[in-house]
C-alpha positions, 0 to 999 in steps of 0.5 A, a space after each residue: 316593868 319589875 313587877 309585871 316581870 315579877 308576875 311573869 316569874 310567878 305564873 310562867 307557863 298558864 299566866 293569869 288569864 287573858 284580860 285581867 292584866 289591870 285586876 291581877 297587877 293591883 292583886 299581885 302589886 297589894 299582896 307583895 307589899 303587905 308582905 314586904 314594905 319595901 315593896 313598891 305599890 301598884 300604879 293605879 289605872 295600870 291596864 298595861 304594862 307598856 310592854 307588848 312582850 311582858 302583857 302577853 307574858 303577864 295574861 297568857 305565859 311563855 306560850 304566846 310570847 313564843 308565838 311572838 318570837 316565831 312571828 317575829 323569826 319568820 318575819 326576819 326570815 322574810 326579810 333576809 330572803 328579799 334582794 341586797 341592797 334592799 334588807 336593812 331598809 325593810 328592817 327599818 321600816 319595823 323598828 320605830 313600831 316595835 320599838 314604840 310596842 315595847 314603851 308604850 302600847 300604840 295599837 291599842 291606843 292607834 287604829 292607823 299604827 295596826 293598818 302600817 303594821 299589816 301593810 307593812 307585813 303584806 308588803 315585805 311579804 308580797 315582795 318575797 313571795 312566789 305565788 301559783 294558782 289554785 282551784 276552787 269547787 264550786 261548793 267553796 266559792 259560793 261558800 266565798 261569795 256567802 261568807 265575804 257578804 256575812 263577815 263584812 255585815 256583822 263586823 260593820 253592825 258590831 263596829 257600829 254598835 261600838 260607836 253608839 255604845 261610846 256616845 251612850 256612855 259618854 253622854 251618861 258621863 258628861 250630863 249633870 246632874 247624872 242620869 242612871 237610865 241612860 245607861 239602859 240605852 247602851 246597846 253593846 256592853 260588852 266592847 266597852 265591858 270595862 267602862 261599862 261597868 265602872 258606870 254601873 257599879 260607881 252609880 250604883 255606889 253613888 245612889 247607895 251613899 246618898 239613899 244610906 242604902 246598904 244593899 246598893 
C-alpha cells in the first residue's frame, strides 16, 4: 500500500496510464531504491495493488477514484431513501465485497463477486425506484431489435475466442519439449495480451540462448 500511495502523490491527477500498473510499480519501485537503499523493492508479478480505491488512483489519478466516490454517494443515497427497518440490512449487504475490494482484488479474480454486485445494485435500486413509461419511434425500436441481436453475437464470438485462446496458451505451456508453433493457433491475443506476450518473447529468449543468437 505505501508505494502504490507513493505513486499516487507522484502523478495525482493524469496517473500513469491505464493498464500499466504492474510496469510502472517495477519502474517506480526500482527507481526509488536506486536512489535510497532503505527503500523497499517492488514486489515481483505485482499486477495490483490489492487496493481497488489506489489501482484506480495509481492508472487513472484523482479523476476516477471521484468517479468511485460519486458511485458510491449515490449508491448510499439510495439506500437511505428505502424503507426503516430495512437501511442497515441493505448496507450489509455491500460490505463484505467492498471490504474484500479494498484487500484484495475479487472481481478480477471472481465472475460470480461482478454478478452479486450488479444484482446487488439493481435490486437496492428497483426497491427505491419510481418508474414511468416511456415511447419509442419506430426508428428506435428496430434500431433495439438489430442492436440486442449484434451486441449479444459479438460478445459471445469474443468470450469465445477468449476461451480458445486459454486453451492455446495453456496447451503451448504445459507440452514438453515446447512447441513454439502452437503459439500460431491463438486466435485472440489481445484478451490474453499479457500471457500472450510473456510466451512469446520468453520463447523467443529461450531459442536465442540455446542458438547463441543474439538477434533473438
Amino acid at each position: 500500500f505505501p508505494q502504490t500511495l507513493d505513486m499516487v502523490i507522484e502523478k495525482p491527477f493524469t496517473g500513469y496510464g491505464y493498464g500499466k500498473f504492474e510496469s510502472e510499480y517495477m519502474l517506480y519501485t526500482a527507481r526509488q531504491h536506486a536512489l535510497n537503499e532503505n527503500y523497499p523493492a517492488g514486489l515481483p508479478s505485482m499486477d495490483h495493488p490489492h487496493n481497488e480505491m489506489l489501482y484506480w488512483g495509481v492508472e487513472g489519478g484523482l479523476l476516477p477514484v471521484l468517479g468511485i466516490i460519486l458511485a458510491m454517494g449515490l449508491v448510499l443515497h439510495r439506500i437511505y431513501q428505502a424503507k426503516r427497518g430495512t437501511r442497515l440490512a441493505l448496507l450489509a449487504l455491500f460490505i463484505p465485497i467492498v471490504l474484500h475490494s479494498q484487500l484484495e482484488y475479487p472481481f478480477y479474480h471472481s465472475l460470480a463477486h461482478w454478478l452479486i454486485f450488479i444484482i446487488l445494485l439493481y435490486w437496492v435500486d428497483q426497491r427505491v425506484s419510481r418508474y414511468r413509461q416511456v415511447g419509442f419511434s419506430k426508428v428506435t425500436k428496430s434500431l433495439l431489435r438489430v442492436f440486442s441481436l449484434v451486441i449479444p453475437a459479438v460478445f459471445t464470438f469474443y468470450m469465445v475466442s477468449a476461451l480458445h485462446t486459454n486453451y492455446i496458451l495453456t496447451k503451448f505451456e504445459t507440452t514438453r519439449p515446447t512447441n513454439p508453433d502452437i503459439l500460431n493457433q491463438v486466435s485472440n491475443p489481445v484478451v490474453w495480451k499479457d500471457r500472450f506476450d510473456w510466451d512469446v518473447y520468453s520463447t523467443f529468449l529461450n531459442i536465442g540462448l540455446y542458438k547463441q543468437d543474439p538477434s533473438l
